[in-house]
N, CA, C and O atoms as a Tinker XYZ file with bonds, in Angstrom:
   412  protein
     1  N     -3.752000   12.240000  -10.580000    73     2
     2  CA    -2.502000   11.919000   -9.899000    64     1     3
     3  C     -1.874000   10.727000  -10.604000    63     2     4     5
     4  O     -2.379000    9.606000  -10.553000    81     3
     5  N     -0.659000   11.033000  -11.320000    73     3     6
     6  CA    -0.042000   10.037000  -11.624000    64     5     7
     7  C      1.080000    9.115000  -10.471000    63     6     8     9
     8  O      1.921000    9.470000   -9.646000    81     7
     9  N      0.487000    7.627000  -11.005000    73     7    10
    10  CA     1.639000    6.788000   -9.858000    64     9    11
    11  C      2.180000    6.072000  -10.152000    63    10    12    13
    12  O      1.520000    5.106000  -10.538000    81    11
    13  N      3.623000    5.923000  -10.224000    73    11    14
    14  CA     4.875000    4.659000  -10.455000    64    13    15
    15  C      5.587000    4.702000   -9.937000    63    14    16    17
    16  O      5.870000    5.685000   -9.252000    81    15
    17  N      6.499000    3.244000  -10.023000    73    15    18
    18  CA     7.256000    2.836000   -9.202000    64    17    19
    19  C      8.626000    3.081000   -9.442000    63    18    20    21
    20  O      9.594000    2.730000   -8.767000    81    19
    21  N      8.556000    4.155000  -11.183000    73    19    22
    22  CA    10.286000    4.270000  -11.546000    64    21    23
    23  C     10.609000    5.997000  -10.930000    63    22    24    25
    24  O     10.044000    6.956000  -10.404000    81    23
    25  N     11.666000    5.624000  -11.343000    73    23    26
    26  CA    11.920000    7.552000  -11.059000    64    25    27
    27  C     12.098000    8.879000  -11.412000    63    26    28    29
    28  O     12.405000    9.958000  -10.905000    81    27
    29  N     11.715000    8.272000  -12.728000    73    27    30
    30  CA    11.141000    9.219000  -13.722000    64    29    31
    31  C      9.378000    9.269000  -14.207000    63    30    32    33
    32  O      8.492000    8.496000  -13.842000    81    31
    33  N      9.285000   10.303000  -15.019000    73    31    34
    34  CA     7.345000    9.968000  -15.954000    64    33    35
    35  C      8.464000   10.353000  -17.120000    63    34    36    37
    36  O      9.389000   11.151000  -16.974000    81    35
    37  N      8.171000    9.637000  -18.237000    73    35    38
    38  CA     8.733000    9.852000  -19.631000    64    37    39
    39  C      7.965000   11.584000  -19.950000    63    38    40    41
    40  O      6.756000   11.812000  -19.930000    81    39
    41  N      8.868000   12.421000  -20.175000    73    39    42
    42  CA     8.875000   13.558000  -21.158000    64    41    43
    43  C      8.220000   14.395000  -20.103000    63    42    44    45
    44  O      7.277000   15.101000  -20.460000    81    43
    45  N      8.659000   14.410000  -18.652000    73    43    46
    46  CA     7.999000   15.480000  -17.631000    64    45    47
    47  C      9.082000   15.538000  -16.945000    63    46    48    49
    48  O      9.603000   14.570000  -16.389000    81    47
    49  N      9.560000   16.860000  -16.935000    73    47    50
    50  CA    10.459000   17.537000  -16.016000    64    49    51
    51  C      9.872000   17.305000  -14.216000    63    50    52    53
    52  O      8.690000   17.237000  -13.878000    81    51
    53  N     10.802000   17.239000  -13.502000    73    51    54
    54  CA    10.074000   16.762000  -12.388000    64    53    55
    55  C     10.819000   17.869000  -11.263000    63    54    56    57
    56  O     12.041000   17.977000  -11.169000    81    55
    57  N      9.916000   18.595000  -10.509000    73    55    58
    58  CA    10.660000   19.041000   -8.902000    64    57    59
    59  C     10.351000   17.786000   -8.214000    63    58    60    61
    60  O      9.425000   17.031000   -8.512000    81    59
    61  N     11.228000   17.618000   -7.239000    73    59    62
    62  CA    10.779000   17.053000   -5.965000    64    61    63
    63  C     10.567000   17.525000   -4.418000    63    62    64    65
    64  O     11.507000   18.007000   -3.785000    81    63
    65  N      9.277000   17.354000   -3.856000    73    63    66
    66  CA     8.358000   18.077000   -3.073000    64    65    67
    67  C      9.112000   17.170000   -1.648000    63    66    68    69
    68  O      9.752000   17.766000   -0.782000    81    67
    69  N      8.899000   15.778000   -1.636000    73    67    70
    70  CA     9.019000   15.211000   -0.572000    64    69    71
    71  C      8.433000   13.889000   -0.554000    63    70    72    73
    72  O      7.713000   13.414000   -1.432000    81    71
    73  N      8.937000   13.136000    0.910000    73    71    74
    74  CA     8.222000   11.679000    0.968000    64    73    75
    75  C      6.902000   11.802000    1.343000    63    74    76    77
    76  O      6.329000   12.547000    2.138000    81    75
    77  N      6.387000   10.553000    0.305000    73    75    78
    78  CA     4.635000   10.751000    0.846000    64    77    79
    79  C      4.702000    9.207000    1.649000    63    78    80    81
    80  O      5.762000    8.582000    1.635000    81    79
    81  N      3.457000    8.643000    2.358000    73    79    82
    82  CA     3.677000    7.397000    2.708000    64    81    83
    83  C      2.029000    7.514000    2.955000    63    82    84    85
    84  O      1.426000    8.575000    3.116000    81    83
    85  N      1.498000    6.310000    2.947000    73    83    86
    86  CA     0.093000    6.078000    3.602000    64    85    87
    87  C      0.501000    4.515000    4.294000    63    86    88    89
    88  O      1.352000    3.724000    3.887000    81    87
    89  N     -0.485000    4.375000    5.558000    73    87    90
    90  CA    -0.402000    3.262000    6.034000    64    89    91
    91  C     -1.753000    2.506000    6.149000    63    90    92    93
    92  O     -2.651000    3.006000    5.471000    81    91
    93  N     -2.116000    1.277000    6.951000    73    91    94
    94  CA    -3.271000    0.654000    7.232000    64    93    95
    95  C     -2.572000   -0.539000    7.775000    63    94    96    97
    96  O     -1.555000   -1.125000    7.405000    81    95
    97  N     -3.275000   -0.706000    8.604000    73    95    98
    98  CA    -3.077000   -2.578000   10.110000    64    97    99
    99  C     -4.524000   -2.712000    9.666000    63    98   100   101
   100  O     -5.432000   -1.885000    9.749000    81    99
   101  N     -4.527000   -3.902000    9.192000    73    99   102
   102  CA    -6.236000   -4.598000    8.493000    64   101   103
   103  C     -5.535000   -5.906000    9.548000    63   102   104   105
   104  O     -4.495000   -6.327000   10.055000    81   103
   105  N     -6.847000   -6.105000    9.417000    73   103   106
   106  CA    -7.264000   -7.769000   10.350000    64   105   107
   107  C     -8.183000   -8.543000   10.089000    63   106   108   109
   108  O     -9.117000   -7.850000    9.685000    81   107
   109  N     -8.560000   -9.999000   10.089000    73   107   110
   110  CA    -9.806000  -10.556000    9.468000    64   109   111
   111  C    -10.116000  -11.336000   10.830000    63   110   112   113
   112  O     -9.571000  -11.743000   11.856000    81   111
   113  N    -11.338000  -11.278000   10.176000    73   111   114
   114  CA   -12.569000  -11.982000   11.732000    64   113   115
   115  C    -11.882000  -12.956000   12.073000    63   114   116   117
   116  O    -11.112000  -13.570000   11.335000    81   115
   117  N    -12.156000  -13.230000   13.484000    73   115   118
   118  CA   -11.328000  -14.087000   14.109000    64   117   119
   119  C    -12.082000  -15.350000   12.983000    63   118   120   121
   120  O    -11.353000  -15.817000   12.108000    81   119
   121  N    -13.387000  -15.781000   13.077000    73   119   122
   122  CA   -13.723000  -17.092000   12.565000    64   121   123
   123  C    -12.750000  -17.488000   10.910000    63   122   124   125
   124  O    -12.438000  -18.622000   10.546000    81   123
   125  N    -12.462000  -16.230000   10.191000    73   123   126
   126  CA   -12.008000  -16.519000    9.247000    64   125   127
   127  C    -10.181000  -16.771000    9.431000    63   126   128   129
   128  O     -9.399000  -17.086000    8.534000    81   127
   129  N     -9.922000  -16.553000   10.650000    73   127   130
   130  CA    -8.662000  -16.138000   11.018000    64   129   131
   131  C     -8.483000  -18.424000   11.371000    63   130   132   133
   132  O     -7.616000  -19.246000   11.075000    81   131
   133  N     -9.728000  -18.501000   12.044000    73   131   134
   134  CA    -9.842000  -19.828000   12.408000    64   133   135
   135  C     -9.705000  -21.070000   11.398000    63   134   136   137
   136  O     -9.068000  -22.123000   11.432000    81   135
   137  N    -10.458000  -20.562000   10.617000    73   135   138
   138  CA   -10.780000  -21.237000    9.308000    64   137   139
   139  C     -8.660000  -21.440000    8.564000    63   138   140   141
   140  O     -7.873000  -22.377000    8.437000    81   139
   141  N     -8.641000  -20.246000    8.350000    73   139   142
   142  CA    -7.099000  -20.214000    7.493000    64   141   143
   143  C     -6.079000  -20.758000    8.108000    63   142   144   145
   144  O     -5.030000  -21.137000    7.587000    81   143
   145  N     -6.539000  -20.822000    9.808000    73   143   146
   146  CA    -5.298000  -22.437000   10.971000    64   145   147
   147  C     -5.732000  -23.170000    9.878000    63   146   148   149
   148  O     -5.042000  -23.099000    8.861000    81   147
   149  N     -6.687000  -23.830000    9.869000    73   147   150
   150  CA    -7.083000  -25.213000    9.248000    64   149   151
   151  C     -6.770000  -25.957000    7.678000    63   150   152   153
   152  O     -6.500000  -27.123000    7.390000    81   151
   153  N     -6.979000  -24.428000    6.626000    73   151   154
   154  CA    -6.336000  -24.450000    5.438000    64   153   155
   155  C     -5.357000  -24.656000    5.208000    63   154   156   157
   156  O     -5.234000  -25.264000    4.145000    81   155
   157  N     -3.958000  -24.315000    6.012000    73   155   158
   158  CA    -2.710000  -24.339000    6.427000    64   157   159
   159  C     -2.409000  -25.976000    6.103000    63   158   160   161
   160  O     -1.573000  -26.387000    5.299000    81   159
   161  N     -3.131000  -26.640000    6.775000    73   159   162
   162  CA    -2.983000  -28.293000    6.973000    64   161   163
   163  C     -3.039000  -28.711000    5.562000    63   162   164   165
   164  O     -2.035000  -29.383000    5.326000    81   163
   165  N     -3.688000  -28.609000    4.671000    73   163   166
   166  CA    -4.179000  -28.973000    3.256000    64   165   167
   167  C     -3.527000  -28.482000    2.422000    63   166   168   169
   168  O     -3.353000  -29.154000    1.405000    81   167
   169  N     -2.926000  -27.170000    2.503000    73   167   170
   170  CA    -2.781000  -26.335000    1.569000    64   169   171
   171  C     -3.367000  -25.219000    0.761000    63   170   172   173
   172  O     -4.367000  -24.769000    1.319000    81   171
   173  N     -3.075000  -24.619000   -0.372000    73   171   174
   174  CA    -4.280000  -23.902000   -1.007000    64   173   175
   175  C     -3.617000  -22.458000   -0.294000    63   174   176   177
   176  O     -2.790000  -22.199000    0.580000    81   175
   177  N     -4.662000  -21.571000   -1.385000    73   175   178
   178  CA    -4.858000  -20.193000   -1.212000    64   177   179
   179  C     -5.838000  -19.503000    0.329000    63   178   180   181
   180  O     -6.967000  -19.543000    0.818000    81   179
   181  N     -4.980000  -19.129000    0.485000    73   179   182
   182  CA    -5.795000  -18.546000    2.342000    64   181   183
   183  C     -6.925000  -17.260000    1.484000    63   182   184   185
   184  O     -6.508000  -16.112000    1.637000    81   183
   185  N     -8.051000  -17.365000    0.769000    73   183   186
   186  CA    -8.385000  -16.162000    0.005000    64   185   187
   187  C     -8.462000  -14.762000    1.263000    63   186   188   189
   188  O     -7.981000  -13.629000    1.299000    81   187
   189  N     -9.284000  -15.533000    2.132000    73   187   190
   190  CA    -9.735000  -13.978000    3.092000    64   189   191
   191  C     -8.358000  -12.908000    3.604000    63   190   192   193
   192  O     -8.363000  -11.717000    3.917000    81   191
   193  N     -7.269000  -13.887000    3.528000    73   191   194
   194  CA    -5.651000  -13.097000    3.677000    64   193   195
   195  C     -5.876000  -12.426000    2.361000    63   194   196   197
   196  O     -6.244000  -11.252000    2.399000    81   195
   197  N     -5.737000  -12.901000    1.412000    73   195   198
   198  CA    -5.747000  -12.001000    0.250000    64   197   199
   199  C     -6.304000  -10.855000   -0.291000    63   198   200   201
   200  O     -5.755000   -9.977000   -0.956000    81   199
   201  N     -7.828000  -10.992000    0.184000    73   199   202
   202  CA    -8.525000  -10.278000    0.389000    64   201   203
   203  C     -7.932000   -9.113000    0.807000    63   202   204   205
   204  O     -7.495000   -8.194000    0.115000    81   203
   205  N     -7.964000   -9.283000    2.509000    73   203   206
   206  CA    -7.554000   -8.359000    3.802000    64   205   207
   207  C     -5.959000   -7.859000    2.809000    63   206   208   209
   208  O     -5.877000   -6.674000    2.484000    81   207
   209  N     -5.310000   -8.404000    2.583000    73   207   210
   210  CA    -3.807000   -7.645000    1.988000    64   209   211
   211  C     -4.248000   -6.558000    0.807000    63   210   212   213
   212  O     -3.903000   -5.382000    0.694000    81   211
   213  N     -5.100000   -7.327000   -0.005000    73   211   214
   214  CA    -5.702000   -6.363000   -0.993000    64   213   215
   215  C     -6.236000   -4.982000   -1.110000    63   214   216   217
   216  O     -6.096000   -4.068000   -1.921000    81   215
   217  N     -7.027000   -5.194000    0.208000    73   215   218
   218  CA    -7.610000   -3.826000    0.887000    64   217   219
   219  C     -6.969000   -3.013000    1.455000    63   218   220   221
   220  O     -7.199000   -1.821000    1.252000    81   219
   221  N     -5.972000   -3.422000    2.335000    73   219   222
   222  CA    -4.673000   -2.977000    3.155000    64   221   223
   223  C     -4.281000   -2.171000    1.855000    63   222   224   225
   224  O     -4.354000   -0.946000    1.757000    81   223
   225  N     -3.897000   -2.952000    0.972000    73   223   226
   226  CA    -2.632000   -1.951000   -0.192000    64   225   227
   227  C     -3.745000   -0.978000   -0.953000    63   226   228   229
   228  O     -3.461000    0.220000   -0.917000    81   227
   229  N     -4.523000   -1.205000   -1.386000    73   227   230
   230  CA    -5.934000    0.349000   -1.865000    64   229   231
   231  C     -5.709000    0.630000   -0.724000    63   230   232   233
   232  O     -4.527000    0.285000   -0.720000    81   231
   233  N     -5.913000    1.035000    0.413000    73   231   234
   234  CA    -5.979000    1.842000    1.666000    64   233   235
   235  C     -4.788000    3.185000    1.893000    63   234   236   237
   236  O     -4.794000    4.411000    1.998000    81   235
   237  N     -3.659000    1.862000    1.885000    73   235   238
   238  CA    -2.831000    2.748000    1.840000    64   237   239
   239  C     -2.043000    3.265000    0.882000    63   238   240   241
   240  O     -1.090000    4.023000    1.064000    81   239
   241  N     -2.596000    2.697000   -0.517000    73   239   242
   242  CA    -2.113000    4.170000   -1.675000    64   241   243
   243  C     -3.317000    5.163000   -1.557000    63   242   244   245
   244  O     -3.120000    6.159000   -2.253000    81   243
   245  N     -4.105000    5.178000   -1.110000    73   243   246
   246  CA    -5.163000    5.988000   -1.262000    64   245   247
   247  C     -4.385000    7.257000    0.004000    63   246   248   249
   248  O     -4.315000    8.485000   -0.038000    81   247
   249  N     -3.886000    6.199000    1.078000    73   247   250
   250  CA    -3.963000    7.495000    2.245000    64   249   251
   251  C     -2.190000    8.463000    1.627000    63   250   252   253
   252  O     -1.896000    9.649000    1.775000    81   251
   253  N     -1.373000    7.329000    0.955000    73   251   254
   254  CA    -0.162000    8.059000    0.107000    64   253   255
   255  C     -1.323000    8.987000   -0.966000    63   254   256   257
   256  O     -2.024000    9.663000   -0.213000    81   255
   257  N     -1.578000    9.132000   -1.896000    73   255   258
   258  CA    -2.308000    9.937000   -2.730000    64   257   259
   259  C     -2.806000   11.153000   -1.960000    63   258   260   261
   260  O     -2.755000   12.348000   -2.248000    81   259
   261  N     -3.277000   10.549000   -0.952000    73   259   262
   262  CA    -3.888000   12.286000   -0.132000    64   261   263
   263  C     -3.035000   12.786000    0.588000    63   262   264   265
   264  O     -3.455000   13.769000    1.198000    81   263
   265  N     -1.899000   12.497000    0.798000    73   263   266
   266  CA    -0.822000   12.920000    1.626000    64   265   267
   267  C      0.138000   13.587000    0.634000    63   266   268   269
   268  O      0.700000   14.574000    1.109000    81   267
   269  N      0.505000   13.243000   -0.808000    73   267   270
   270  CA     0.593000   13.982000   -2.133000    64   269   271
   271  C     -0.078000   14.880000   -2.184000    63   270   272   273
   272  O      0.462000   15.982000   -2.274000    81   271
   273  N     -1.243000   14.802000   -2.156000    73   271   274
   274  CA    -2.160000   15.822000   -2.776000    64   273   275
   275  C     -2.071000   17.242000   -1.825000    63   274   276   277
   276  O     -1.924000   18.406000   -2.198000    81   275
   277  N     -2.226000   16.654000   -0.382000    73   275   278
   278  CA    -2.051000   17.786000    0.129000    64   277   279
   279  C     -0.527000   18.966000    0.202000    63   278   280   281
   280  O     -0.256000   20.119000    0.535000    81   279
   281  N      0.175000   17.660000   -0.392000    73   279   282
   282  CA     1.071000   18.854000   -0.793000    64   281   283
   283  C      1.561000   19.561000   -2.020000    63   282   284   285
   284  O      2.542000   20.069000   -2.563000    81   283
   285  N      0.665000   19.368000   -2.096000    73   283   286
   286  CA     0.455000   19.877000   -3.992000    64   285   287
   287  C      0.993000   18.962000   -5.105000    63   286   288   289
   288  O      0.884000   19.447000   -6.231000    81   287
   289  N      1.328000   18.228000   -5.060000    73   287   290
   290  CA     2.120000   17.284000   -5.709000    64   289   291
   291  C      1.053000   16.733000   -7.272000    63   290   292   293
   292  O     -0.147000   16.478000   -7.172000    81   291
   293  N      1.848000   16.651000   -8.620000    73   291   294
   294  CA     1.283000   16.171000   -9.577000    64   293   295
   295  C      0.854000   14.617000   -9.522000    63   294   296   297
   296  O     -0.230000   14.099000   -9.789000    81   295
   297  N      2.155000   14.008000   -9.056000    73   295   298
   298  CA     2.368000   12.449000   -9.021000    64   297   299
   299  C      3.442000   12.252000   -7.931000    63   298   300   301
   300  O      3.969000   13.164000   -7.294000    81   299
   301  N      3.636000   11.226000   -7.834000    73   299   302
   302  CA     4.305000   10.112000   -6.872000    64   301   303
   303  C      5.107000    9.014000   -7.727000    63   302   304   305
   304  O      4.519000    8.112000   -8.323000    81   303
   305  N      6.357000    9.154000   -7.734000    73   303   306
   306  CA     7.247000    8.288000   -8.171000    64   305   307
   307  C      8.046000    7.730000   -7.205000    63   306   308   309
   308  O      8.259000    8.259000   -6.114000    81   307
   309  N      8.615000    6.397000   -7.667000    73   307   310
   310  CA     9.422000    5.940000   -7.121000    64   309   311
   311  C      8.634000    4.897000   -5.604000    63   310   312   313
   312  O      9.139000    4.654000   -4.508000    81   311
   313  N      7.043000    4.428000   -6.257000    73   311   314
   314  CA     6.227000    3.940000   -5.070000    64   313   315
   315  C      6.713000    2.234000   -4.557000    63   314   316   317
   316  O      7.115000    1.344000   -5.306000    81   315
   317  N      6.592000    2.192000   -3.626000    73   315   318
   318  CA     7.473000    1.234000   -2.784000    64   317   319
   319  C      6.055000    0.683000   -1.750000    63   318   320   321
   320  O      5.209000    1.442000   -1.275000    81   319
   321  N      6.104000   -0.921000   -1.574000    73   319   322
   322  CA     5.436000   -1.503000   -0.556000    64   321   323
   323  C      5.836000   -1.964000    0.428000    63   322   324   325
   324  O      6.884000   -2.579000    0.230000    81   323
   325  N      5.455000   -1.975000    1.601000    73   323   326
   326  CA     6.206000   -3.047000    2.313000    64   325   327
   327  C      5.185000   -3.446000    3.691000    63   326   328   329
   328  O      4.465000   -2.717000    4.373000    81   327
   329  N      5.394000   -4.543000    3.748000    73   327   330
   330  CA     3.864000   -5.168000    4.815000    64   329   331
   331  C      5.109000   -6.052000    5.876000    63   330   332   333
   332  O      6.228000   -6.475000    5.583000    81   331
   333  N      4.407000   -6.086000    7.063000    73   331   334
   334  CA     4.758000   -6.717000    8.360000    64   333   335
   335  C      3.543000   -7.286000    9.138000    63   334   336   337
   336  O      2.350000   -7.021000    8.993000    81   335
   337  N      4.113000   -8.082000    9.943000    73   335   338
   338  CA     2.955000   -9.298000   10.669000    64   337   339
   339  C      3.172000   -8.254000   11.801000    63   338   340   341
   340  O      4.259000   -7.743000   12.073000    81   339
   341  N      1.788000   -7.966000   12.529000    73   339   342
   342  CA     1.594000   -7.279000   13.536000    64   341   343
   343  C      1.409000   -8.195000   14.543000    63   342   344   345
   344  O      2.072000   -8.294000   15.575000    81   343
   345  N      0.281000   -8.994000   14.119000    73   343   346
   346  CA    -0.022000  -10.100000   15.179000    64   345   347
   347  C     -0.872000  -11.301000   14.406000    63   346   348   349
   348  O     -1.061000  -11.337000   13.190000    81   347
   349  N     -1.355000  -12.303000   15.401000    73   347   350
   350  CA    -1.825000  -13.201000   14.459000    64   349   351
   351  C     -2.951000  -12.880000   13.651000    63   350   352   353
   352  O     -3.813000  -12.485000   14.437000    81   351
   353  N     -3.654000  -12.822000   11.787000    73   351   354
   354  CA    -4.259000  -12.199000   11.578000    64   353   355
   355  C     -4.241000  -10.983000   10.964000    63   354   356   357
   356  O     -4.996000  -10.622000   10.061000    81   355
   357  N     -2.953000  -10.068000   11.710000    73   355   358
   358  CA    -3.247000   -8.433000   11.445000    64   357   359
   359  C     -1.749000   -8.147000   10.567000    63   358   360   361
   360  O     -0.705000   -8.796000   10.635000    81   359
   361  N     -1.990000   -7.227000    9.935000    73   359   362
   362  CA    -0.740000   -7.033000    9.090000    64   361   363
   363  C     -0.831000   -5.471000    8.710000    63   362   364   365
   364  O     -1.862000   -4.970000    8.263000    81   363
   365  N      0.320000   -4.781000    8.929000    73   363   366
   366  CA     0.495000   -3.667000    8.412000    64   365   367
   367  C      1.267000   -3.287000    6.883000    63   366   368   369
   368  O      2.397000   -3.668000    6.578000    81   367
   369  N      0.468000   -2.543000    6.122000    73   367   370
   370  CA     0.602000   -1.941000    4.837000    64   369   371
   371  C      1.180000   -1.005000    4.822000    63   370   372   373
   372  O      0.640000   -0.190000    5.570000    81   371
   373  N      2.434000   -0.449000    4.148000    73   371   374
   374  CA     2.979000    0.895000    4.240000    64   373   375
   375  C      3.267000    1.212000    2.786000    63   374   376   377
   376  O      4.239000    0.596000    2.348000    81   375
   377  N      2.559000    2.157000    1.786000    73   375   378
   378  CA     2.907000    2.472000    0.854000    64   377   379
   379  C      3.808000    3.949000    1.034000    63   378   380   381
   380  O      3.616000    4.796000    1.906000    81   379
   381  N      4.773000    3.981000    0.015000    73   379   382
   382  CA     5.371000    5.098000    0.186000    64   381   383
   383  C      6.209000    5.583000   -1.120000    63   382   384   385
   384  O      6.370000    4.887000   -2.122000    81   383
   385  N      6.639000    6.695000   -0.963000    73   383   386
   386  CA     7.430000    7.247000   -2.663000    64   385   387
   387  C      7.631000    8.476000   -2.558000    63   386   388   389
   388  O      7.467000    9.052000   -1.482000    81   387
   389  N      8.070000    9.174000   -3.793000    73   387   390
   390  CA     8.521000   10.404000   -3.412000    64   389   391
   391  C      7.129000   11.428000   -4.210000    63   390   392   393
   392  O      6.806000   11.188000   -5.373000    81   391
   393  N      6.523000   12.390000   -3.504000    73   391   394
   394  CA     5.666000   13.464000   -3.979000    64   393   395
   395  C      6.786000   14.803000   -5.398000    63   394   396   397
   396  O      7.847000   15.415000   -5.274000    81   395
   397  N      6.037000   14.713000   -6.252000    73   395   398
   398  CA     6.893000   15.393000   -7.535000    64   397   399
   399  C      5.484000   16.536000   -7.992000    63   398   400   401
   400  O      4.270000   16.392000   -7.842000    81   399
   401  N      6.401000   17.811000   -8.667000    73   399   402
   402  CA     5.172000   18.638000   -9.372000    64   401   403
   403  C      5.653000   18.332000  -10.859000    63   402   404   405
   404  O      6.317000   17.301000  -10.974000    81   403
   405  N      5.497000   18.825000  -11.631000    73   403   406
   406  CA     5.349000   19.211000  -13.151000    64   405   407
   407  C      6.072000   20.424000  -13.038000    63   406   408   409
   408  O      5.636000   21.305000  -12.297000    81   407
   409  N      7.368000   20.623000  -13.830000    73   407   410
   410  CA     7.594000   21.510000  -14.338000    64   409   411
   411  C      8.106000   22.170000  -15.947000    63   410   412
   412  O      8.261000   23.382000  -16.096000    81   411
């Protein structure tokens, strides 16, 4: 499965199938949730946010990829992110793009 973010693949004729999207709401342990109040004060990299965002975005190109796949799709162009604060801690991942075959 090929994946990018333009709207073309160089030297592949493209149909277009439809929107794919995968999602994920990740959250980190409250103690680490505790810890990153406190980092806030000092400054610095919150890592376990980074982490948790990191996983969030593999999650949900993975659940876009199988949502392609099941529709037969070669690749996914035109892939797009976009994350929102759910609550304190939790954040939702939404990958999304358009499903394409090879022709």
């Amino acid at each position: 499965m090929i994946l990018v973010n333009t709207d073309y693949i160089t030297g592949k004729n493209l149909e277009m199938i439809g929107l794919v999207r995968g999602t994920m709401i990740q959250s980190v342990h409250l103690g680490k949730d505790i810890m990153n109040s406190f980092k806030t004060l000092v400054g610095g990299e919150l890592s376990s946010y980074t982490e948790m965002m990191s996983e969030a975005r593999a999650i949900a190109t993975k659940r876009m990829v199988d949502d392609a796949q099941a529709m037969g799709a070669d690749a996914v162009i035109n892939i797009r992110y976009t994350s929102s604060s759910v609550t304190q801690g939790a954040a939702e991942v939404m990958a999304y793009g358009t499903a394409v075959k090879f022709v």
